[in-house]
Residue, then its C-alpha position, 0 to 999 in steps of 0.5 A: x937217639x933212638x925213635x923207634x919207640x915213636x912209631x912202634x906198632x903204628x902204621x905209617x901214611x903220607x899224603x903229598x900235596x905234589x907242587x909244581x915248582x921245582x924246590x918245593x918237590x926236592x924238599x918233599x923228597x929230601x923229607x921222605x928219603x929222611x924217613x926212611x931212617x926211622x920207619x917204613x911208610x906207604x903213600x896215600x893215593x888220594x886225598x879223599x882216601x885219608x879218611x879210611x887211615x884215620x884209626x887209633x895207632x896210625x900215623x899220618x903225614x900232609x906234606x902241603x905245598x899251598x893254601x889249597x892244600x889246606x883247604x883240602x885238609x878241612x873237608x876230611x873231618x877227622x877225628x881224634x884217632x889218629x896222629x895227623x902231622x901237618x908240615x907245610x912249605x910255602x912261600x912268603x905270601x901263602x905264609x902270611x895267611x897260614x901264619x894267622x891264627x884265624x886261618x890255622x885255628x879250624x884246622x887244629x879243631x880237626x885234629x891236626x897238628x901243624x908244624x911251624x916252620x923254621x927254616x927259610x930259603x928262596x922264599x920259602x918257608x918250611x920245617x926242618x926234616x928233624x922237626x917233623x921227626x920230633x913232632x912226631x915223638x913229642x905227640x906220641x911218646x913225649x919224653x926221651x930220657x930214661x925215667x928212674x922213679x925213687x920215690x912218690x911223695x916229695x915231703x916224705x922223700x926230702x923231709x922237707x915241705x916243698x908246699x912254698x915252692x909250688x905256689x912259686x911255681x904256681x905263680x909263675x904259671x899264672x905269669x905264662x898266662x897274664x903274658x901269653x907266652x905259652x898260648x899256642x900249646x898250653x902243655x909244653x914249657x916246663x918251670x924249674x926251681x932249685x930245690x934241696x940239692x935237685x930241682x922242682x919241675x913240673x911234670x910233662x903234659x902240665x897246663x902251665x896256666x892251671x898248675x896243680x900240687x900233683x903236677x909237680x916233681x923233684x929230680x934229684x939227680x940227672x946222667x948226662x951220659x945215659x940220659x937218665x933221671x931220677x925222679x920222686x912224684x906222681x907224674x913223669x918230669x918235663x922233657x926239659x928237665x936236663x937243660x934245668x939240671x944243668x942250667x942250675x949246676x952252672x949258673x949259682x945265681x940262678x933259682x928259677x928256669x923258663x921255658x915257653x913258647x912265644x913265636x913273636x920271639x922264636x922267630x923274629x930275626x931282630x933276636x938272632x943274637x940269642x938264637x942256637x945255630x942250628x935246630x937242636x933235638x928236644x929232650x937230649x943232652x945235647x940240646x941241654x948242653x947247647x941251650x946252657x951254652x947258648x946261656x952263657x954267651x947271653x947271661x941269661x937268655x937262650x932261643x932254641x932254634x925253631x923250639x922256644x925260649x928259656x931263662x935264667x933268673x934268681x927269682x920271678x922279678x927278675x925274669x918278669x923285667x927281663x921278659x919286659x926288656x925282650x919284647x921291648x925289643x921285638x915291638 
């Protein structure tokens, strides 16, 4: 996969917050030498300094090492101009208190963006080098695959109204949002249904709880080796249009595909069962192919590491009662 595009003409900056302790600085560097791979960037001297680098097409990166960090972090006052990637790593206790809505939330309303962590080892919690990567793609150029546009109006195209199934889609949105399972960013998630011989999905961006006719797009044919998909609508598909495509093509029972994001089961380890190894790239065919593997050893249910959930049903019943028997287990 090639990133680049993610940090085309942009300039680069990063702030460490340097720790103390010695696994924390190797992290920290573990992660500057994986940049490199991707771009090149310059260091931040000073904290108070980040505020002349907040201007439209730069990049900035907070590595954080404590909950002073963060404090540290809410008086800059930024704007929203600048793309500013918050990646934290921090011990159990620190976690705790950064893990509570109420503690995140006045940062997210300066405009930074805090990357959950996935990983955890001797006590510290903290996010995969990839993870920041993809961050940083998703906010600025969101879809990897190559979009092939055949056509503007689904009815037109198809010859069928697909007016029934956007009000199926509809109402699972409103689903998402009676279980608040895409609470902590509305915008990402993708619903799925099979349709002619393609499949409905919303486009990327879609507010799962307010899903507009507009919003939606048929896809009517998916490459896995080019990564290429062929597409009829106003907007873009979802990045997680691969992993619908292949989900129907091997599950003949399934009519509808979930993806969403809950962190009460993202990471939980009483769900480890439904868990990818390791962390998966969104938006690739390998992550479709992991995530339909993962489908088939569970039946139906499939965690993406670090990323979010998704199911497989034959309607929205069926998925409701499963999503029931799911958090009947975490609670």
């Amino acid at each position: 996969m090639n990133y680049s595009l993610a940090f085309a003409n942009r300039d680069v900056w990063v702030y460490i917050f340097i720790p103390q302790d010695t696994f924390q600085k190797a992290l920290l560097e573990s992660f500057l030498s994986y940049l490199k791979h991707f771009c090149q960037y310059q260091i931040i001297d000073r904290i108070d300094c980040a505020r002349n680098f907040n201007k439209p097409n730069n990049i900035l990166i907070f590595l954080v090492s404590s909950l002073a960090n963060f404090k540290c972090l809410e008086k800059l006052r930024f704007l929203d101009v600048s793309l500013n990637i918050v990646a934290y790593f921090l011990y159990t206790e620190e976690f705790k208190k950064v893990d509570r809505k109420e503690f995140r939330a006045p940062i997210k309303a300066l405009s930074f963006n805090i990357i959950y962590p996935d990983r955890y080892q001797r006590g510290l919690f903290y996010p995969n080098n990839q993870k920041i990567i993809d961050t940083v793609y998703y906010k600025s150029v969101r879809n990897k695959y190559k979009n092939i546009k055949i056509g503007d109006d689904i009815t037109t195209y198809t010859h069928l109204t697909s007016k029934q199934q956007f009000f199926k889609i509809r109402e699972i949105g409103l689903y998402f949002k009676e279980m608040k399972l895409n609470d902590t960013d509305r915008v990402a998630g993708a619903i799925a249904i099979r349709f002619r011989n393609g499949v409905l999905i919303n486009a990327s961006r879609t507010d799962k709880y307010n899903i507009t006719e507009d919003r939606i797009c048929y896809v009517e044919k998916y490459i896995p080796k080019s990564n290429e998909i062929y597409w009829v609508g106003t907007h873009t598909p979802s990045s997680e249009t691969a992993v619908a495509f292949l989900a129907f093509q091997d599950f003949p029972f399934a009519n509808i595909l979930l993806h969403f994001h809950d962190k009460r089961m993202t990471y939980t380890p009483q769900l480890t069962q439904y868990r990818t190894d390791k962390y998966v790239t969104y938006g690739t065919p390998g992550e479709a192919k992991a995530i339909v593997r993962k489908l088939k050893e569970t039946k139906n249910f499939a965690i993406a590491h670090g990323h979010g959930e998704f199911l497989i049903a034959s309607d929205l019943a069926e998925a409701r009662a499963y999503i029931t028997k799911i958090i009947s287990m975490i609670t």
